[in-house]
C-alpha positions in Angstrom: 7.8 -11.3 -28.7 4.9 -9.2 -31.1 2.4 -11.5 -29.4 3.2 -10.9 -26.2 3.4 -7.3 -26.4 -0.5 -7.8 -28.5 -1.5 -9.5 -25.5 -0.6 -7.2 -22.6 -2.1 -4.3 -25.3 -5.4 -6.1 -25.3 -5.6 -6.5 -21.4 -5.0 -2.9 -21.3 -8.1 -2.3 -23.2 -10.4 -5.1 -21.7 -9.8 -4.0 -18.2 -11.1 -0.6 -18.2 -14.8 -1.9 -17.3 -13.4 -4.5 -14.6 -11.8 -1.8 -12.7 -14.7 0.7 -13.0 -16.6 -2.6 -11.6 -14.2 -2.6 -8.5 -14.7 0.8 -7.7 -18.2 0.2 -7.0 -17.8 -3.1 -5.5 -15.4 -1.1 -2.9 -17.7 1.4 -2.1 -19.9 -1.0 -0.7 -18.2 -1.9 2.0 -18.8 0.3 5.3 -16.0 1.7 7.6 -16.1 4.4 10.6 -14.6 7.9 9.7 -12.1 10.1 11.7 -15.0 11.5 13.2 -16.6 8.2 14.7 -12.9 7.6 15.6 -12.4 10.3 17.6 -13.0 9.2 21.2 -10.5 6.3 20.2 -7.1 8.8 20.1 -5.1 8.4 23.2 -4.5 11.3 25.4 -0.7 10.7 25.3 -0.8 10.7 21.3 2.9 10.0 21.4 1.8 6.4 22.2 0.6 6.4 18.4 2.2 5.0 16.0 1.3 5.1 12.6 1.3 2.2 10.5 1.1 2.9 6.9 0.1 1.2 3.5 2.5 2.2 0.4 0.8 1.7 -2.9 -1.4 4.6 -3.9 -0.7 6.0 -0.2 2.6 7.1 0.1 3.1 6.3 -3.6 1.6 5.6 -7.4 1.9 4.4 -10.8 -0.5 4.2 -13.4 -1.2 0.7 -15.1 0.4 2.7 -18.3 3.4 3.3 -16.3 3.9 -0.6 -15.4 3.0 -1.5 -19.3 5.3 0.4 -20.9 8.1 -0.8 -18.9 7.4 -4.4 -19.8 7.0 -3.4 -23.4 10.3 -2.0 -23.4 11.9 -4.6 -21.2 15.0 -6.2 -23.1 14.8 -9.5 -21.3 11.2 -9.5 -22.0 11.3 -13.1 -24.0 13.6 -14.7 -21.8 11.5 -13.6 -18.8 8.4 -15.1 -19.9 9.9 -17.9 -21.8 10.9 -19.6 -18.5 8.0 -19.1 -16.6 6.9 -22.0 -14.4 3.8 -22.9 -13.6 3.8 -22.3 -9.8 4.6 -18.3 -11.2 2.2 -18.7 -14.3 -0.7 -19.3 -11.2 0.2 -16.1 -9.2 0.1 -14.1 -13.0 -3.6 -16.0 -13.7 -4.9 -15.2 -10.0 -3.6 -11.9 -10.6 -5.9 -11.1 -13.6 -8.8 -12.7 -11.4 -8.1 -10.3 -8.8 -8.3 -7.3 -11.5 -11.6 -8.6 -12.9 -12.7 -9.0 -9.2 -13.2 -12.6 -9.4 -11.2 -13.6 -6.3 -11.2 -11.5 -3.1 -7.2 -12.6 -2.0 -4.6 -9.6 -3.4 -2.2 -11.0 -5.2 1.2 -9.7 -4.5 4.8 -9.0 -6.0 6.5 -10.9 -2.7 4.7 -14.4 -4.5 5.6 -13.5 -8.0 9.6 -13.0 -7.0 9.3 -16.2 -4.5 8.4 -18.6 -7.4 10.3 -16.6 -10.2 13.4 -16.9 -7.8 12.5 -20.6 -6.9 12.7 -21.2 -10.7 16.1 -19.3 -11.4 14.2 -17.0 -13.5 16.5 -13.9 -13.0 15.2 -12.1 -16.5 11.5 -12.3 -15.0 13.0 -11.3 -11.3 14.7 -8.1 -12.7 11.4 -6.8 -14.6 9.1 -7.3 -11.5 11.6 -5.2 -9.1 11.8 -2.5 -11.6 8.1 -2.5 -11.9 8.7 -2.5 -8.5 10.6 0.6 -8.7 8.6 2.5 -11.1 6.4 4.1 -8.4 6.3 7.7 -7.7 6.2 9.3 -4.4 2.3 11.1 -3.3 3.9 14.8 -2.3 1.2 15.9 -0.1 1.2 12.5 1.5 4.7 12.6 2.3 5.3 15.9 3.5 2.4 14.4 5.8 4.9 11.9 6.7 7.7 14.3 7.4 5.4 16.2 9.8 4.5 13.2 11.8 8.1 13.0 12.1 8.6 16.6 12.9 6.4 16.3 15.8 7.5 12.8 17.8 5.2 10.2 16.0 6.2 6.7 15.4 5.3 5.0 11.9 6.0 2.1 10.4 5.3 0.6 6.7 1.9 -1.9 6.8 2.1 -3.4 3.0 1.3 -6.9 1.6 4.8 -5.7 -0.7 7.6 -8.3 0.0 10.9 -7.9 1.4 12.2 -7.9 -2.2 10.1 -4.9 -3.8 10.1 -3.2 -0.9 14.4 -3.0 -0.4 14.5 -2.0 -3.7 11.7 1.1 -2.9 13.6 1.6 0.2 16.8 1.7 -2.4 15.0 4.2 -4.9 13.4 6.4 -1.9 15.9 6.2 1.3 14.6 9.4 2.5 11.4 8.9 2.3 12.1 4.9 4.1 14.2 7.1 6.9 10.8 7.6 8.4 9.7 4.6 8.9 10.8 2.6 11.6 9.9 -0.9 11.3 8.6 -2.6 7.8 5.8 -4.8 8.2 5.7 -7.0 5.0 4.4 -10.2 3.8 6.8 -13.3 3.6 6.4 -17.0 2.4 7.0 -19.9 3.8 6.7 -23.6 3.0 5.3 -22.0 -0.9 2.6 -20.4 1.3 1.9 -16.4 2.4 2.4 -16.6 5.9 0.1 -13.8 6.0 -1.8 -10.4 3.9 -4.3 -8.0 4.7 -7.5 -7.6 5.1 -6.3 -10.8 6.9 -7.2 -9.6 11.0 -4.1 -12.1 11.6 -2.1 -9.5 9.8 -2.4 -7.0 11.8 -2.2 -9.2 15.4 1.1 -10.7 14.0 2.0 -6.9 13.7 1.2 -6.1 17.0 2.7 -9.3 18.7 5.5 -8.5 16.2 6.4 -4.9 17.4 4.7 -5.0 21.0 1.9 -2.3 20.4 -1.9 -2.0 21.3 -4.6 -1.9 18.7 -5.6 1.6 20.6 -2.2 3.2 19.7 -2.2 2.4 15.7 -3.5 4.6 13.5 -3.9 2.7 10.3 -4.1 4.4 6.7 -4.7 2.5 3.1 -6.6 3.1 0.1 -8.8 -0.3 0.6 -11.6 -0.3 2.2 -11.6 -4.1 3.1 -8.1 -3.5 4.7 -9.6 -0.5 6.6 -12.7 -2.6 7.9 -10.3 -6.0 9.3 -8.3 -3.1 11.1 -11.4 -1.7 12.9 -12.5 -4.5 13.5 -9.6 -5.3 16.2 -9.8 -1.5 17.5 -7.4 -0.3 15.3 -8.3 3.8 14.1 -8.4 3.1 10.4 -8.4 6.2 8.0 -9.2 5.3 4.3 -6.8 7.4 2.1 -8.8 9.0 -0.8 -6.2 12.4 -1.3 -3.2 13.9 1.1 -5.8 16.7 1.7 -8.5 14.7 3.0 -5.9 12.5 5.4 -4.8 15.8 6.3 -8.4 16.6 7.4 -9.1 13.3 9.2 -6.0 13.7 11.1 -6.9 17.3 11.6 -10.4 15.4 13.0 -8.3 13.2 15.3 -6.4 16.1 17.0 -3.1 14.8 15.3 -2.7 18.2 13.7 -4.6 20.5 16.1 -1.8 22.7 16.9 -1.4 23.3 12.5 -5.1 23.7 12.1 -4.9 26.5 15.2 -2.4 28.3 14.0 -4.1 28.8 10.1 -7.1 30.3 12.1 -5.0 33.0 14.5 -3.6 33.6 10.6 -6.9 34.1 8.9 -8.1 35.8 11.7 -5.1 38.5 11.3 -5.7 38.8 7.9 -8.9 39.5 8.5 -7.9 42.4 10.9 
C-alpha cells in the first residue's frame, strides 16, 4: 500500500515539466477563431446545435483533486492488486499521453471496459468516483442554461464512456437536462470504435443524429479536437474561459440580442 501511494506522490512531482511541455506543444497547432467563423453561422440559428466537450469545459478537477481520492481510496490494494494486463496497458499509455509521447487520448471508457472484463469491481468503483470528482465551470454553465433559454439544441461531444458519463449525469442531472443527445466513445471487439480529434468522430456524430457540419457549433479545450472539426466545416470555438466563449459566441451573433441590450444600458448610464 506505502509504495503505491510513494509512487503516485512521485508522478505528481515528475509531471509538472511534461505538462508545461504540452502546453506549448498545443499552441502550436493553428485553428480559425469566431471571427474567421463568422460567415459560417446559419441565418436560421435555431438550426444550430451545439455539441459540447465536458472536461475542463463544462467541468474540472485538478490532478490534486483525482490524487487524493486514490490516496484515500479504501479498496485501493485490492484495486491494483488485480489489475490485468490488458488494464495495466491503458494505465502505461496513459502516462505516455501525459508526457506527450503518444498523440491518441487515453480514456476512462477503456480503463472501465478492461477493469470490468477482468471482474475488477475495487478498481471499477475508484475510476467512477474519479469520475465523479469533477466540478461544474459556473460561467460555462449559465452559458449552457442561456442557450437553453433561447431555443438552441446541444448535445454532450466527449471521448468519456457511457460509464463515467451516467454517473456525471447522476452527480449533475440538471446540468445533463440540457443536453439532448450524449455522444460518447464505446468499444467493441477490445477496440475504441471511435475518439476525437478522429474526423470519423464527428461524421459518426452527424450520421448518428442526422445534422449538417454547417449547423454544429463545436466547443473543447483541445486544439487538435478543434482543428479535425474544422476541418469537415464544423464552427469550432476553443474554450480557454466562460468569458471568452461568451465573446466568441457574442462574435457569432449567438448572443447579439445580450450584447445589445448591455450597450442601450451603458448608454443610459451614461445619460
Amino acid at each position: 500500500m506505502q509504495v503505491i501511494r510513494a509512487i503516485f506522490f512521485l508522478f505528481t512531482i515528475s509531471t509538472s515539466f511534461f505538462i508545461a511541455r504540452g502546453w506549448y506543444l498545443q499552441h502550436k497547432i493553428s485553428v480559425k477563431t469566431a471571427h474567421q467563423q463568422k460567415k459560417l453561422v446559419p441565418h436560421n440559428k435555431k438550426d444550430i446545435t451545439f455539441l459540447w466537450d465536458l472536461h475542463d469545459v463544462v467541468f474540472e478537477h485538478t490532478m490534486k483533486d483525482r490524487l487524493s481520492i486514490i490516496w484515500q481510496y479504501d479498496r485501493l490494494g485490492a484495486a491494483f492488486k488485480n489489475l490485468d494486463y490488458n488494464t495495466l496497458s491503458v494505465i502505461g499509455r496513459y502516462f505516455l499521453k501525459i508526457l506527450y509521447l503518444i498523440r491518441a487520448e487515453v480514456t476512462s471508457a477503456e480503463l472501465l471496459y478492461y477493469a470490468q472484463k477482468a471482474n475488477n469491481t475495487a478498481f471499477v468503483d475508484l475510476v467512477l468516483r474519479i469520475a465523479q470528482a469533477e466540478k461544474p465551470i459556473a460561467g460555462t454553465v449559465s452559458i449552457i442554461e442561456q442557450l437553453t433559454k433561447d431555443g438552441y439544441a446541444q448535445d454532450v461531444g466527449s471521448n468519456i464512456g457511457n460509464l463515467a458519463c451516467d454517473a456525471l449525469a447522476e452527480k449533475f442531472p440538471d446540468i445533463f437536462a440540457h443536453f439532448k443527445n450524449r455522444h460518447v466513445i464505446a468499444m467493441e471487439n477490445d477496440k475504441l470504435v471511435s475518439r476525437k480529434p478522429a474526423p470519423s468522430y464527428f461524421t459518426r456524430y452527424m450520421e448518428r443524429y442526422n445534422k449538417k457540419a454547417s449547423h454544429i457549433i463545436f466547443i473543447d479545450d483541445k486544439k487538435e479536437n478543434i482543428a479535425a472539426a474544422q476541418s469537415l466545416g464544423i464552427i469550432g470555438l476553443l474554450f480557454t474561459s466562460p468569458e471568452q466563449l461568451q465573446a466568441d459566441l457574442e462574435t457569432l451573433g449567438i448572443f447579439e440580442h445580450e450584447k445589445q441590450a448591455e450597450t442601450q444600458k451603458g448608454a443610459l448610464a451614461a445619460t
